[in-house]
N, C-alpha and C positions, 0 to 999 in steps of 0.2 A: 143567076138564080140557083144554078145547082149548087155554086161553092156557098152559097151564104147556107143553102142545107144544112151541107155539110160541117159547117161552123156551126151550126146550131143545134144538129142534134148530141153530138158531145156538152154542148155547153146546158140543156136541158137536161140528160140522162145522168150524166156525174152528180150531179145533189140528190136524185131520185135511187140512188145505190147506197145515201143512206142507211135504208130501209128496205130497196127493194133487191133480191137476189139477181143479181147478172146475168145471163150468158153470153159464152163469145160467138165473135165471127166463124170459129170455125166449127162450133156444136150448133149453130142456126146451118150452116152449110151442110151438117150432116143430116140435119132434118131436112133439109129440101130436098136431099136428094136419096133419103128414104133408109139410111146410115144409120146404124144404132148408135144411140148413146145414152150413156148411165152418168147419174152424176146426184150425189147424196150429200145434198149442203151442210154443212156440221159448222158451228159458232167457231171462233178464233179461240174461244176457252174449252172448246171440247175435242181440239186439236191437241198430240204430244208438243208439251213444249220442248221436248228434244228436235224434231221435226222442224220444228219452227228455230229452231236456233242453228240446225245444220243451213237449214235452207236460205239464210241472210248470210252465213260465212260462206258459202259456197256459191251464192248468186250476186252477190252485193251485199257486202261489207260495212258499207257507208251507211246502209240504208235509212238506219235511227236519225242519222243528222243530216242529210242533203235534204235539196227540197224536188225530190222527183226527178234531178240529176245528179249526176258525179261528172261534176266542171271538167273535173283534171281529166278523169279517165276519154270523155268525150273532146277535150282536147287534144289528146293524143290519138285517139283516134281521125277528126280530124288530119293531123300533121299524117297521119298514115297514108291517108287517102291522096292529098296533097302530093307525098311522094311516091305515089305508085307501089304502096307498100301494102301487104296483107293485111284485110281488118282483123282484128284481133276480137269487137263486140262492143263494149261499153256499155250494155244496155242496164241499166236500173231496175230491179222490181217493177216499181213503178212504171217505166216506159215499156214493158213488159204487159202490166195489166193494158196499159192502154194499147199495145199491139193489139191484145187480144182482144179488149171489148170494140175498138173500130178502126182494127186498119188488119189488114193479111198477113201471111207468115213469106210473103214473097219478099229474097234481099234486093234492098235499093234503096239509091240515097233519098230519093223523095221521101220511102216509106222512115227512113230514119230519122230526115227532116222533120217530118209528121209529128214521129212521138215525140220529140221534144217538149212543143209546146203543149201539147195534151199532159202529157206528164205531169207539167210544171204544174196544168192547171187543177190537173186529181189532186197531186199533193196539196193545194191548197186549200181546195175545198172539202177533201177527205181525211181524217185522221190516219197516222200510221199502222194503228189496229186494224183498222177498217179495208186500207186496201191491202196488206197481209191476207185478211180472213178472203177478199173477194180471189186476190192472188191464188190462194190455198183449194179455192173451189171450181174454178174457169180451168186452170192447166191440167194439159193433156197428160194424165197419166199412166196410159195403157194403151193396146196396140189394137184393140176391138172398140175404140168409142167411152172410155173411162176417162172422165172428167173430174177433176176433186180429186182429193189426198185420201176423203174417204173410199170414192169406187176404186181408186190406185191400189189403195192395202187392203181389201177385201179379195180382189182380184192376186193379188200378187202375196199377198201369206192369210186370206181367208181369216181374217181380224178387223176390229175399229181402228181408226186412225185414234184413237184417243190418248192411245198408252204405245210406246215404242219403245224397243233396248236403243243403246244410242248406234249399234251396227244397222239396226233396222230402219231407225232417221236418217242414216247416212245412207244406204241404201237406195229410199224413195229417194233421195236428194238430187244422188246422182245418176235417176233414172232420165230426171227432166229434160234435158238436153234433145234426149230422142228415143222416145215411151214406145216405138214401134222394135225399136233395136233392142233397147235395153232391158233383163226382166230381173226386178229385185229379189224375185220368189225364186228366181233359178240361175243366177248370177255367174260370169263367168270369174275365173283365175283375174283379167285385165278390172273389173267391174269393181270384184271385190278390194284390189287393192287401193284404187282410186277411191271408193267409199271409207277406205283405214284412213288415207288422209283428209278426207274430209272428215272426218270422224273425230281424228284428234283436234283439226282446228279446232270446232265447232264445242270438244271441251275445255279447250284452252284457252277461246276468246267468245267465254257464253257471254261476256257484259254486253257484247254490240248488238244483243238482239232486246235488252233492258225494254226499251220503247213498246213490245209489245207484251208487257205482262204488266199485268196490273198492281201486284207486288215483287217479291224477289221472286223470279225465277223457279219454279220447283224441277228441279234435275237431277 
């Protein structure tokens, strides 16, 4: 009885995201237990598209063409584990969103097993706009309960996420990682450099982020 739940509230909630704003597992948890949190939903076109194009070189690459996974990358992740070898991640956007709307941020292969098939099944039913923009608004972007890319850069340079230099997309980009450590507003010597290279992929291989714009690209 509980596993068919479980199966089912994902397979009911994912079409209902549509249209209706998300939140994750971990901003219901801080509401229960009395935890702040901010979170200022802003549309996928009211996001920098520099932002949005760091953030697919920098997290997953592939993202415009997989269907919610990266075979190869999960593949060798696989063979990693196989030989007792360090993971490395493989995780997708996408299996990413789905961590966050229903499964924890605890590592294990269950929970990896998990996203998989959730994954597969968002990409299918969800356009790649779509889980971008939910992606953009659920992640943790700040170290008091700032949820969204918008509460991230209000917090962290006192601005809209609307419009960004492209240091400053690369910046939020690679705060995501870990929003309690990292602050873009006040970056260290190690932060900033790792944001330079993300920086330049991100203008050297804007086409892979194409899928979410509705014409060219404005950058």
């Amino acid at each position: 009885m509980l596993a068919a739940a479980l199966v089912a509230i994902p397979l009911v909630l994912v079409p209902l995201y549509w249209v209706v704003p998300p939140v994750s597992t971990l901003m219901i948890g801080r509401y229960v237990t009395g935890q702040p949190v901010t979170r200022i939903w802003r549309d996928l076109d009211e996001i920098s598209d520099r932002l949005k194009t760091a953030v697919v070189l920098s997290e997953d690459g592939q993202f415009c063409t997989h269907h919610g996974i990266d075979v190869a990358a999960l593949q060798a992740e696989i063979d990693n584990f196989l030989a007792g070898r360090e993971a490395r991640g493989a995780s997708t956007i996408t299996m990413q969103v789905a961590r966050n709307l229903f499964l924890t941020n605890s590592r294990s292969v269950v929970r990896k097993a998990l996203e998989v098939p959730l994954a597969i099944y968002i990409d299918l039913v969800l356009p790649k706009r779509r889980i971008m923009e939910i992606y953009l608004n659920i992640a943790e972007w700040g170290p008091d309960g700032q949820f969204g890319v918008e509460a991230g850069a209000q917090a962290a340079f006192g601005t809209s996420a609307e419009s960004f230099t492209w240091r400053r997309a690369a910046l939020m980009t690679v705060t995501l990682p870990n929003p309690h450590v990292r602050r873009p507003g006040n970056p260290t010597n190690g932060l900033l450099a790792v944001a330079g290279i993300v920086e330049g992929r991100a203008q050297r291989f804007s086409s892979h982020a194409n899928c979410l714009f509705e014409g060219a690209p404005a950058l």
